[in-house]
LUMVO-679334 format. One line per 5 residues: their letters; for each residue x, y, z of N, C-alpha, C. Coordinates in nm, 2 decimals, padded with zeros to 4 digits, always signed. Atoms other than C-alpha are relative to their C-alpha. Example, Ala and Ser with C-alpha at 12.3 -4.5 7.8 and 13.67 -1.06 7.14 Angstrom:
2
AS	+00.09,-00.12,+00.00,+01.23,-00.45,+00.78,+00.09,+00.12,+00.00 | -00.09,-00.11,+00.00,+01.37,-00.11,+00.71,-00.08,+00.11,+00.08
This chain:
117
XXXXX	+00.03,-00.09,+00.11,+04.14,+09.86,+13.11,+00.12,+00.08,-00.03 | -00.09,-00.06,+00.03,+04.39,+09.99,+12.91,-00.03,+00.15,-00.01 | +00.06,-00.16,+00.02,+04.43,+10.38,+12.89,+00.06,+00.05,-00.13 | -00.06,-00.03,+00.12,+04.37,+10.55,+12.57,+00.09,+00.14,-00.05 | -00.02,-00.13,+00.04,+04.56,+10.84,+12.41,-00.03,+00.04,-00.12
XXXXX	+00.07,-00.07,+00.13,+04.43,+11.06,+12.19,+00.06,+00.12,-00.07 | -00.09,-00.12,+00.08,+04.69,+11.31,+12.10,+00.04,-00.03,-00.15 | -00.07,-00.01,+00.18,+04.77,+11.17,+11.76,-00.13,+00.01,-00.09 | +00.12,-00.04,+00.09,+04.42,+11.23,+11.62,+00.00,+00.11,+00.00 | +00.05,-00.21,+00.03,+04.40,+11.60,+11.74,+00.11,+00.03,-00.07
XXXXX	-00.07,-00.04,+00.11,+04.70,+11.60,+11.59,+00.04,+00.04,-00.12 | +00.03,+00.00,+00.15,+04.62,+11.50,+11.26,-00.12,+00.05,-00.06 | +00.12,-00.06,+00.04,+04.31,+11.69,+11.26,+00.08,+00.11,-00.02 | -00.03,-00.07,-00.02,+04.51,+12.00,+11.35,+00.11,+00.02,-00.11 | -00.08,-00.04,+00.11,+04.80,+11.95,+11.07,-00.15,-00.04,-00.13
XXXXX	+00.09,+00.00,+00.16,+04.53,+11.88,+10.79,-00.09,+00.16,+00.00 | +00.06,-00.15,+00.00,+04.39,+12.23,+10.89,+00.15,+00.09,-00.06 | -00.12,-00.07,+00.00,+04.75,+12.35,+10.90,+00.14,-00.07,-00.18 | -00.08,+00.05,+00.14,+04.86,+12.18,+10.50,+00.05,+00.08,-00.05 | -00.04,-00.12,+00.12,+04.86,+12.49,+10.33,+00.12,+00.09,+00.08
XXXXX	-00.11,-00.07,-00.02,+05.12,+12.65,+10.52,+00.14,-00.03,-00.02 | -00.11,+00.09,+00.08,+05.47,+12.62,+10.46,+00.15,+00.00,+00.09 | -00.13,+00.03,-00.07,+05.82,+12.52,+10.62,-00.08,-00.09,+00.13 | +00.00,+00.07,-00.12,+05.80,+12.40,+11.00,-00.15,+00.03,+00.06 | +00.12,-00.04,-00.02,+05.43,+12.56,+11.02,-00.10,-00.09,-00.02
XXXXX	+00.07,+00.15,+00.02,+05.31,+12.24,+10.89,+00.03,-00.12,+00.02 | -00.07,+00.16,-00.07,+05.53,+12.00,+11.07,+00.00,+00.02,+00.12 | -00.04,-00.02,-00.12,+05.59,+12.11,+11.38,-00.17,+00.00,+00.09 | +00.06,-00.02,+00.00,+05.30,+12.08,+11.61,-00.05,+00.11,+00.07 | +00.04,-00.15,-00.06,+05.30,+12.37,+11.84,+00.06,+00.11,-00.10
XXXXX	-00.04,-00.12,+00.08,+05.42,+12.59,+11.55,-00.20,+00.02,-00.06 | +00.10,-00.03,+00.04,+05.10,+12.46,+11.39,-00.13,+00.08,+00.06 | +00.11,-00.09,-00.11,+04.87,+12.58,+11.71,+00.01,+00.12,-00.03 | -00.02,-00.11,+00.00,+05.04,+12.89,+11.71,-00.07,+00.09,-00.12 | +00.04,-00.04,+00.12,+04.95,+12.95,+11.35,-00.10,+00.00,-00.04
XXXXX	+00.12,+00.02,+00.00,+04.64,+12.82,+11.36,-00.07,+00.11,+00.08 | +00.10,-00.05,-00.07,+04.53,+13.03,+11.59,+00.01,+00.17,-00.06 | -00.07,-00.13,+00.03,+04.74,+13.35,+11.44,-00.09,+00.05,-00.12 | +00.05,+00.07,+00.09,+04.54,+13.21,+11.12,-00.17,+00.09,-00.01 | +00.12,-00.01,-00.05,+04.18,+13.28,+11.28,-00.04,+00.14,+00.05
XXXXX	+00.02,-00.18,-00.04,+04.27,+13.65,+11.43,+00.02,+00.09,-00.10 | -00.02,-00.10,+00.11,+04.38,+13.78,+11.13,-00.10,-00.02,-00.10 | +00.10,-00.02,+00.04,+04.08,+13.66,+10.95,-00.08,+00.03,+00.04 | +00.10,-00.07,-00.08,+03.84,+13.78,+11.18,+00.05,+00.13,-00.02 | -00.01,-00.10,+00.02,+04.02,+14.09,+11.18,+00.01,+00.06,-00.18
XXXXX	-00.02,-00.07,+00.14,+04.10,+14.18,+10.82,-00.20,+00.00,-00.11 | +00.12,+00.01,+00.06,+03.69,+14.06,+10.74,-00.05,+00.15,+00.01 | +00.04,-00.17,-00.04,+03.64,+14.43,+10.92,+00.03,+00.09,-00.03 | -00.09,-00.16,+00.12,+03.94,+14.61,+10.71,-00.06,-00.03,-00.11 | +00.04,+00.00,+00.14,+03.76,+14.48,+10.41,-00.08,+00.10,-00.02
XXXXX	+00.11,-00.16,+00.00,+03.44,+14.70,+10.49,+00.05,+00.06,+00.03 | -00.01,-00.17,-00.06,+03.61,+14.98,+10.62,+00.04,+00.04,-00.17 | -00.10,-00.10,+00.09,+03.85,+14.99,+10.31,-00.11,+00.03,-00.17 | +00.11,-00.01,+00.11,+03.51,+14.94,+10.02,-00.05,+00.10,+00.00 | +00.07,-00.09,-00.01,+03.35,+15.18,+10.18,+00.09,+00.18,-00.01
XXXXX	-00.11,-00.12,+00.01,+03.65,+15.45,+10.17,+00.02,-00.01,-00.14 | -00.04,+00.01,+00.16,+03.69,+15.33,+09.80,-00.13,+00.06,-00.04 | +00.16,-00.05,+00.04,+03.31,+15.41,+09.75,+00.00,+00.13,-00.01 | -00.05,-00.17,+00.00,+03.38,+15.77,+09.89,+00.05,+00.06,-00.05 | -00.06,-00.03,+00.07,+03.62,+15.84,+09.71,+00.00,+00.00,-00.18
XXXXX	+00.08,+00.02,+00.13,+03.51,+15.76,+09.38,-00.16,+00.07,+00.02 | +00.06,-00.09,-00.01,+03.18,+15.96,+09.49,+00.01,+00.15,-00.02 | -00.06,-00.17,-00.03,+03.37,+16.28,+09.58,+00.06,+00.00,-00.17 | -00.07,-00.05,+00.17,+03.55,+16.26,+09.20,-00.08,+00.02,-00.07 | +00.11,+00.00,+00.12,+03.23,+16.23,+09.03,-00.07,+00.10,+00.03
XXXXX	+00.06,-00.15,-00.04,+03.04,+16.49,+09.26,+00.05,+00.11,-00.03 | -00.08,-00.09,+00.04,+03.29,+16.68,+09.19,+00.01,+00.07,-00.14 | +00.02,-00.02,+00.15,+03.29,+16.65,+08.83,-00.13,-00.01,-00.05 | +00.10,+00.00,+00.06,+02.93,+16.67,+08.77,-00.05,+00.12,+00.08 | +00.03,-00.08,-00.06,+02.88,+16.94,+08.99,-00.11,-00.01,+00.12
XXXXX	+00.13,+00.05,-00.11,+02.60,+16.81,+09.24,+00.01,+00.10,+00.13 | -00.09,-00.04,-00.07,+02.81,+16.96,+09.51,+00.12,+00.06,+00.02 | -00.15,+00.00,+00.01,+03.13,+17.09,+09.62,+00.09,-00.07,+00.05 | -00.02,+00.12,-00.06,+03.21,+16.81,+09.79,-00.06,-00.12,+00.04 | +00.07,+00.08,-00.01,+03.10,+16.47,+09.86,-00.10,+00.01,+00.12
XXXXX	+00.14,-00.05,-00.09,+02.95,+16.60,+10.19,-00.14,+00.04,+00.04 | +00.11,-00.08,+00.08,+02.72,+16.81,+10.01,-00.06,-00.02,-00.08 | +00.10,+00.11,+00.07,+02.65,+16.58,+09.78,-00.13,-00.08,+00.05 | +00.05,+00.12,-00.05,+02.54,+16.33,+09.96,-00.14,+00.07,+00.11 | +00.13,-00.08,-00.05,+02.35,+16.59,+10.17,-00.12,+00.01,-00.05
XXXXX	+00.13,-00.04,+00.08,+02.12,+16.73,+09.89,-00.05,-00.13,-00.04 | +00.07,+00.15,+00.05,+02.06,+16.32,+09.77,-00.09,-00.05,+00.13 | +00.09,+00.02,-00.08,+01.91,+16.29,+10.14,-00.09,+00.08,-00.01 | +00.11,-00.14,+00.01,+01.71,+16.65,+10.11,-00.08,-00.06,-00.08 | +00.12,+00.03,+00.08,+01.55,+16.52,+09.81,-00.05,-00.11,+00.01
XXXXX	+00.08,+00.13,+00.04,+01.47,+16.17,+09.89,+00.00,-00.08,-00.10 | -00.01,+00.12,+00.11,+01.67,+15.99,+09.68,+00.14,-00.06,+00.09 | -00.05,+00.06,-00.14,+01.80,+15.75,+09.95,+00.03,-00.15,-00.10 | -00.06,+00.09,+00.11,+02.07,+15.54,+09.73,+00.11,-00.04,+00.11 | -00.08,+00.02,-00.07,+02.35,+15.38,+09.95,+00.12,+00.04,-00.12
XXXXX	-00.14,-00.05,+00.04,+02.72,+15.45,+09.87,+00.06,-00.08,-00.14 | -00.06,+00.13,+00.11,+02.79,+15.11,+09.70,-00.08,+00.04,-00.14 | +00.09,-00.04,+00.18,+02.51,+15.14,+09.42,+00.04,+00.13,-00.07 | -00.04,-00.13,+00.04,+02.61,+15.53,+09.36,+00.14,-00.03,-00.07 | -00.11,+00.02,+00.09,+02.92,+15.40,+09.29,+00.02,-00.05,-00.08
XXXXX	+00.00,+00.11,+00.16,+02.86,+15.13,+09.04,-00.08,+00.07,-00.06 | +00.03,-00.10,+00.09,+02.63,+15.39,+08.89,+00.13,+00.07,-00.06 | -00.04,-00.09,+00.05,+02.88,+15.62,+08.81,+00.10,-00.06,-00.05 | -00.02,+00.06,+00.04,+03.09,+15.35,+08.73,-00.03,-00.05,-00.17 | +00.05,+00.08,+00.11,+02.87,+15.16,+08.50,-00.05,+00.08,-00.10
XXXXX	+00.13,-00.10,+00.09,+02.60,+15.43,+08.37,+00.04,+00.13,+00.06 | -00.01,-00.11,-00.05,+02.71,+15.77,+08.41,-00.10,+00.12,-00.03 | +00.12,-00.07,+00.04,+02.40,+15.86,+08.23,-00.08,+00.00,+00.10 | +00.12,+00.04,-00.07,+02.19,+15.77,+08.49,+00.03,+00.07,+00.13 | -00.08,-00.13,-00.12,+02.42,+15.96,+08.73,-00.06,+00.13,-00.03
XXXXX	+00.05,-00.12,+00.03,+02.37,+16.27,+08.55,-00.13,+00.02,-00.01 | +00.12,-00.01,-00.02,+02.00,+16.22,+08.56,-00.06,+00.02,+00.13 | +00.08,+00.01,-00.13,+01.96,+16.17,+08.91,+00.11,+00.19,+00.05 | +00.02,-00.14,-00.04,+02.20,+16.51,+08.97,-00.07,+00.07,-00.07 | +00.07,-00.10,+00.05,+01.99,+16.70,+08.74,-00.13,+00.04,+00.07
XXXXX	+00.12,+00.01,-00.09,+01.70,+16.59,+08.95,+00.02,+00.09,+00.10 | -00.02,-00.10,-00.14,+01.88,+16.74,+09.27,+00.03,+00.13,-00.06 | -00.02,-00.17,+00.06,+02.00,+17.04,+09.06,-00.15,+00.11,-00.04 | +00.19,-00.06,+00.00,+01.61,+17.09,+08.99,-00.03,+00.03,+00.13 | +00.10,+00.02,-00.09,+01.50,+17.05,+09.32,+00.05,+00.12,+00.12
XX	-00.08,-00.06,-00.14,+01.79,+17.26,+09.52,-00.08,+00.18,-00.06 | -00.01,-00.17,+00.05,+01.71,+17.61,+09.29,-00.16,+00.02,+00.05
């Protein structure tokens, strides 16, 4: 029985993963590993700076508008009196409200501006 090798399949499995890169990153085969794997941590990691950095963009665009509509004196405070009254909106939709419809903004602080006096 002859013995088989099988390194030139994983090979070519491993550069068809590794096409889109560029120079010796897609020729070479331990460059390709390396990269591959380099490939795999940085998207696992950066999947977790995305949420962090939406959610800091959300805040931030809250605090301007709390700010400017008066709700609060800060987004702290805002977001405080929106739990006091039971109106239990997450960050994301608050922001595409004030975004999209700023009427609908001003209606929901007028609500909490009713409810705080």
């Amino acid at each position: 029985m002859t013995r088989i090798k099988r390194g030139s399949t994983r090979r070519t499995k491993i550069r068809f993963f590794a096409s889109k890169f560029r120079g010796s990153h897609s020729k070479l085969t331990r460059s390709i590993l390396q990269q591959g794997l380099r490939a795999f941590v940085s998207s696992n990691r950066d999947r977790s700076k995305k949420k962090r950095d939406f959610r800091r963009l959300w805040i931030t665009r809250l605090n301007a508008i709390i700010r400017a509509i008066g709700v609060g004196d800060s987004y702290g405070k805002g977001i405080h009196n929106l739990y006091k009254n039971q109106l239990i909106l997450n960050r994301k939709i608050l922001a595409q409200i004030a975004i999209s419809n700023r009427n609908c903004l001003y209606m929901i602080s007028k609500e909490i501006l009713k409810n705080r006096v």
